[in-house]
C-alpha positions in Angstrom: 0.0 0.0 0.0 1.1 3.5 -0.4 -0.9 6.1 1.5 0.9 9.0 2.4 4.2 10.4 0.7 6.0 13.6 1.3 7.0 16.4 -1.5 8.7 19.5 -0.7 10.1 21.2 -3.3 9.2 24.5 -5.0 7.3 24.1 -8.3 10.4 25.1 -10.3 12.9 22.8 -8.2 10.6 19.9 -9.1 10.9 20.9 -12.8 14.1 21.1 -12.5 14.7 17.7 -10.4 12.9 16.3 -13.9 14.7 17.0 -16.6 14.5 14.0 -18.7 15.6 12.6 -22.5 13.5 12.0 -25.4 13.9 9.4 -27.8 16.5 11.7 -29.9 18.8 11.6 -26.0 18.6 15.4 -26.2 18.1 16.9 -22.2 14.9 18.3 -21.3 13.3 20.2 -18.6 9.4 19.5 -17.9 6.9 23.0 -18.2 4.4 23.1 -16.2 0.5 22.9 -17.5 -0.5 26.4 -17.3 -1.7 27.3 -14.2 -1.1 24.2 -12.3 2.2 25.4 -10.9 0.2 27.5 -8.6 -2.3 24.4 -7.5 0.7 21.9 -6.4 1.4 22.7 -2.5 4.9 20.9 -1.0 4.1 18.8 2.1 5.7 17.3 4.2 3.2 14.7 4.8 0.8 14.2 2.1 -2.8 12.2 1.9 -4.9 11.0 -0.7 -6.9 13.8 -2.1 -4.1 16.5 -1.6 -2.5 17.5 -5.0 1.2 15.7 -6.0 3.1 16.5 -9.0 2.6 14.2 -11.7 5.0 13.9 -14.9 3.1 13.1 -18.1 3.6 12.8 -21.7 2.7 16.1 -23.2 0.6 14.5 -25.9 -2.7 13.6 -23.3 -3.3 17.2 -22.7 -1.9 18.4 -26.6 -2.8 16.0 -29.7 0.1 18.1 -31.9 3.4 17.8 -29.2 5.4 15.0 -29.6 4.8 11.9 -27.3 8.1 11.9 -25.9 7.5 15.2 -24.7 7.4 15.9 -21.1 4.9 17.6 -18.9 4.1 18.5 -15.4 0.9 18.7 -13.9 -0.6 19.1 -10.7 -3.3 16.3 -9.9 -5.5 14.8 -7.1 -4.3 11.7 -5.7 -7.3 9.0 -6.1 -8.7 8.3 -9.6 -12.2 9.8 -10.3 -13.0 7.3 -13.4 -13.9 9.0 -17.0 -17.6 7.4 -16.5 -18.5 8.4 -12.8 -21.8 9.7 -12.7 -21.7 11.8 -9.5 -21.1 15.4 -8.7 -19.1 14.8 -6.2 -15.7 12.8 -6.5 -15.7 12.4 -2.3 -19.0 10.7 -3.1 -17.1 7.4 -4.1 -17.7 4.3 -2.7 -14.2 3.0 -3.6 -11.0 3.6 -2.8 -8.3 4.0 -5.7 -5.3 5.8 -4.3 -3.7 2.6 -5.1 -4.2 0.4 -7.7 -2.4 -3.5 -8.1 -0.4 -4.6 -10.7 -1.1 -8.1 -11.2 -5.2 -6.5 -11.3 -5.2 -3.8 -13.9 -6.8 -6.1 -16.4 -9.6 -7.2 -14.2 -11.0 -3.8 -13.2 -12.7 -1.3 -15.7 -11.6 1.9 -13.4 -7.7 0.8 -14.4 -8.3 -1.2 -17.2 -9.2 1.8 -19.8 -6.9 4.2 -18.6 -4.4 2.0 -18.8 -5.9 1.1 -22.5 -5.4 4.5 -23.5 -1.8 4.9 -22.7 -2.5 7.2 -19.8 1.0 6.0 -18.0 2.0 8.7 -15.2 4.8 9.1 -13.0 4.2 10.5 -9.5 6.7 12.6 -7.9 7.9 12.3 -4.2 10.8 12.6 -2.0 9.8 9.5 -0.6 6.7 7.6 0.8 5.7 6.4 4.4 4.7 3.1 5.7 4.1 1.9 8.4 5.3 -1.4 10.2 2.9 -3.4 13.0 4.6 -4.1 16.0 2.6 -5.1 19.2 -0.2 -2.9 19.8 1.7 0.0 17.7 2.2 0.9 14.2 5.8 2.1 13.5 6.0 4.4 10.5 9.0 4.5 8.4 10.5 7.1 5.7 11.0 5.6 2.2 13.4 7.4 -0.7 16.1 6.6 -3.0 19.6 6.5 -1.6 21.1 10.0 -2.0 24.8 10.4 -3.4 27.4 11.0 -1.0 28.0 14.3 -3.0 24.8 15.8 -2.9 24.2 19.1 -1.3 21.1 21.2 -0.5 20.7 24.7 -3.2 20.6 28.0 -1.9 17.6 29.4 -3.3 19.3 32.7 -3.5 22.8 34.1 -4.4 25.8 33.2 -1.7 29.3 34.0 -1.8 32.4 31.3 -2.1 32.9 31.5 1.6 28.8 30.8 2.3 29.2 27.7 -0.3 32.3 26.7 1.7 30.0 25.7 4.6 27.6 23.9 3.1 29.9 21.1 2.1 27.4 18.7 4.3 24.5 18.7 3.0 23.1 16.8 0.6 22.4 17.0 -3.6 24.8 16.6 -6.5 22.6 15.1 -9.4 19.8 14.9 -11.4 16.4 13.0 -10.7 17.5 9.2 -11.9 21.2 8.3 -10.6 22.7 6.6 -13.9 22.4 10.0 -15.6 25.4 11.0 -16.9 26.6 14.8 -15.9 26.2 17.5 -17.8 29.7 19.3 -19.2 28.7 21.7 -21.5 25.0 23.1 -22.6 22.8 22.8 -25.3 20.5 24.6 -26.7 17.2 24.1 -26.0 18.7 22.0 -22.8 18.3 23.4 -19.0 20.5 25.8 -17.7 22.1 23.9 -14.8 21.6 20.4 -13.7 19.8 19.3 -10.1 21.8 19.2 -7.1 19.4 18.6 -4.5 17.7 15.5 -3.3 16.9 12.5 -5.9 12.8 12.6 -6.0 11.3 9.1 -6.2 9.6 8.0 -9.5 6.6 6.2 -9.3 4.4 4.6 -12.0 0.9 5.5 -12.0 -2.5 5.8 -14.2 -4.3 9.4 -14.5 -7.7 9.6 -15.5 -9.3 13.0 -17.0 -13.1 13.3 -15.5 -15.6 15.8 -16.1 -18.0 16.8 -13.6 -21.7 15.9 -15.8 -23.1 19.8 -15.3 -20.0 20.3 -17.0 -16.8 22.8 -15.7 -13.3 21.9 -15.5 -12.2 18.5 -15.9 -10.4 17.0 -13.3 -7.0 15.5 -13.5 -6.6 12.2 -10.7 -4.6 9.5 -10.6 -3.6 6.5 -8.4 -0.2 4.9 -7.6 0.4 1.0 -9.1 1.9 -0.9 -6.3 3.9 -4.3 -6.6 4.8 -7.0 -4.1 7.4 -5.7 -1.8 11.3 -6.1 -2.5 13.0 -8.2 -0.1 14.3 -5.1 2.2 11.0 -3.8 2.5 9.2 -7.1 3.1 10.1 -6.5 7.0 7.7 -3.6 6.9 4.7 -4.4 4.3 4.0 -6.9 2.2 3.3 -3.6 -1.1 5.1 -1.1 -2.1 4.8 1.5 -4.6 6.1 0.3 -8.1 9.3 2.4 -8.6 11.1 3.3 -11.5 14.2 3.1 -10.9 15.9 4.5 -14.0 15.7 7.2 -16.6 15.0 4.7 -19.5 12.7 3.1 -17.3 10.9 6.0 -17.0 11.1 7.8 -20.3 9.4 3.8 -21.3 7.0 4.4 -19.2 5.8 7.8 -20.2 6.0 7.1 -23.6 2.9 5.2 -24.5 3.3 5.9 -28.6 6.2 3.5 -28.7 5.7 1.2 -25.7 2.3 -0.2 -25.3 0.4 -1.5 -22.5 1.4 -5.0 -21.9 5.2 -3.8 -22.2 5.2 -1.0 -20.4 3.4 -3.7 -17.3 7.1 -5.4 -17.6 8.6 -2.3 -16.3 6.9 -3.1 -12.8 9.5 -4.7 -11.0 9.9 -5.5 -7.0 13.5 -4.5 -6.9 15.5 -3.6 -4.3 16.2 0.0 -5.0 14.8 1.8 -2.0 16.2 2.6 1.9 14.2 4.0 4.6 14.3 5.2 8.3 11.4 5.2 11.3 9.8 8.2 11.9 8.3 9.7 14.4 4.3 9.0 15.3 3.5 12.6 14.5 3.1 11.7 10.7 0.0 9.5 11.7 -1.7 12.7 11.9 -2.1 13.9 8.0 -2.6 17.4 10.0 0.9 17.2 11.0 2.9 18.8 8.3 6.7 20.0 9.6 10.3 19.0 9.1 9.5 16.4 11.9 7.4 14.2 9.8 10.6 12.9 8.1 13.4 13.4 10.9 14.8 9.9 11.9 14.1 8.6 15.7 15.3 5.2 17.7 11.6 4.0 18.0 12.5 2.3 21.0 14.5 5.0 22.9 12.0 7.8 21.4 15.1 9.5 20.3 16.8 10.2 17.3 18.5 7.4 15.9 22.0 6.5 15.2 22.0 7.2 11.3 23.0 5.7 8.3 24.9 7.5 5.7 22.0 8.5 4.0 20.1 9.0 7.3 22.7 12.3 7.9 22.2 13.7 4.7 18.5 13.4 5.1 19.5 15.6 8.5 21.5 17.8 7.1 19.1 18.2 3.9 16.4 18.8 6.7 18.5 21.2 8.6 19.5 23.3 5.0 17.8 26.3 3.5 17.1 24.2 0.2 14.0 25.2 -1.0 10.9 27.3 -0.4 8.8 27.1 1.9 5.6 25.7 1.7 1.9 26.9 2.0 -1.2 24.9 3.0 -2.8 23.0 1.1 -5.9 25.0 0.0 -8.8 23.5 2.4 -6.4 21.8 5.3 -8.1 22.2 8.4 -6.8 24.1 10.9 -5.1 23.0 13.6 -6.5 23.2 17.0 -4.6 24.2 20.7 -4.5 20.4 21.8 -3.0 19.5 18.0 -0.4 22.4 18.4 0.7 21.2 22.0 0.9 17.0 20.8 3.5 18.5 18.4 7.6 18.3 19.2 9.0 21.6 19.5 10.8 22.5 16.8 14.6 23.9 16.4 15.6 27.0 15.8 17.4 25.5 13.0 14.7 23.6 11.7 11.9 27.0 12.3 14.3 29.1 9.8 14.5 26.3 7.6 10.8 25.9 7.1 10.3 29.4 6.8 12.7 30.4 4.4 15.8 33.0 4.7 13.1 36.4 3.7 9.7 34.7 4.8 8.3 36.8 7.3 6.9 35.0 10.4 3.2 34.3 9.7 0.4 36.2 12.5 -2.8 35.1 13.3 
């Protein structure tokens, strides 16, 4: 299963985290749809109906652009089928945030998308699961190992001697790790490559509905999940179905050239994937701060003794990498007795989430 999953980059670090190559090997950065740049909200701790950054073949929402053409869009997590009849997507009876591999065939609301090439590829810097133990749940952190070279990006100008000190944190490629590095550029390629953290790839299925008094269409998908690989198997018995590598994904996405019952190949249970526990307070999909991701001992309630790629998950968490978040449009408020179940935070950790020229928010 895959129920909650954390993004928390700005809209132009995510398109920037994407760049891709088409079928002539030619570097790409995605666009954004118009308008949907300002609809995507980072979290730190996102639930099914929230928005997530989806990376699409340009094609679906442009009959003229190439198929290997890249695109991002913002859409809602849970597939609202073409032929549901109801005003209201919350109205549905069913749950399809997830969706399983071996069932695609079998069930209509996967089946046609699937039919129609409509192959997605959600965007996360990892997902949570969460492990039962006793009378407890344990929830864990999920991501791609992160090179030992990666460091967090200022989002704004810093001198050689400010650079010097951020020699800890983490970065230092682009989304999928067997890219090659960019030495010189192209035209029509991005300006710099990604240095921050590696954003999970994960395949998916969108569906385009239309509400039947008519409006906007709605764009919703779910994630495909696959038995889980051997390291994760201690935790659940799903995981998401990851794509691992650029041609895996550029497959994927391109549904003129691959179709359906290849592209199914590409779901694989491999062991790709590390993770840390977390701390309880991500149970609560209210709960949306650094903490959510910050690695504890679950059996000292303290934090843990990390890995390698535990400390650069602290020290991306303690950088000034990207900007800030807002709410998600909606979110309830938090109330007193929320606000006083929640860790204090650091100083550190309060600038980070704020951002070096966000003024502190009032009431």
């Amino acid at each position: 299963m895959c129920g909650r999953t954390a993004c928390t980059l700005a809209p132009d670090e995510v398109s920037r985290a994407c760049s891709y190559r088409n079928r002539r090997g030619l570097r790409r950065q995605p666009d954004w749809r118009a308008g949907d740049a300002d609809k995507y909200r980072p979290s730190y701790n996102k639930s099914p109906q929230s928005t997530s950054p989806v990376m699409l073949s340009r094609r679906h929402l442009d009959e003229n652009a190439p198929v290997d053409e890249c695109v991002l869009a913002s859409m809602r997590w849970g597939l609202v089928p073409s032929w549901f009849k109801e005003t209201d997507p919350s109205k549905m009876q069913f749950s399809t945030s997830n969706c399983r591999s071996e069932n695609i065939m079998q069930k209509k609301t996967y089946r046609e998308p699937l039919l129609k090439g409509q192959r997605c590829v959600i965007l996360a810097d990892g997902f949570y699961e969460w492990r039962r133990q006793a009378k407890e749940k344990q929830p864990f952190f999920i991501y791609f190992p992160q090179a030992h070279s990666c460091r967090a990006e200022k989002r704004d100008p810093v001198d050689e001697s400010a650079q010097a000190s951020q020699a800890s944190v983490p970065g230092g490629f682009t989304i999928l790790q067997n890219l090659p590095r960019i030495s010189k550029r192209s035209a029509g390629q991005p300006s710099d490559e990604w240095r921050g953290w590696r954003l999970l790839t994960i395949a998916g299925l969108f569906e385009r509905w239309t509400p039947p008094s008519g409006g906007e269409p709605l764009y919703s998908y779910s994630v495909i999940t696959v038995n889980a690989s051997a390291s994760l198997q201690g935790i659940h018995d799903r995981m998401p179905a990851v794509l691992a590598g650029e041609e895996e994904v550029r497959r994927w996405l391109d549904f003129g050239q691959v179709k359906s019952e290849d592209a199914l190949k590409l779901l694989q249970s491999e062991d790709k994937l590390t993770y840390h526990p977390v701390s309880s307070l991500v149970n609560n999909s209210r709960n949306d701060s650094p903490e959510c991701l910050q690695p504890v001992d679950p059996n000292q309630k303290k934090e843990a003794e990390l890995s390698a790629s535990g400390k650069m998950m602290r020290s991306w968490l303690a950088s000034g990498s990207t900007k800030r978040k807002e709410p998600e449009a909606g979110d309830a408020q938090r109330t007193d007795a929320d606000k006083k179940d929640t860790p204090r935070m650091s100083t550190g950790l309060r600038r980070w989430l704020q951002g070096p020229n966000k003024k502190t928010k009032t009431q």
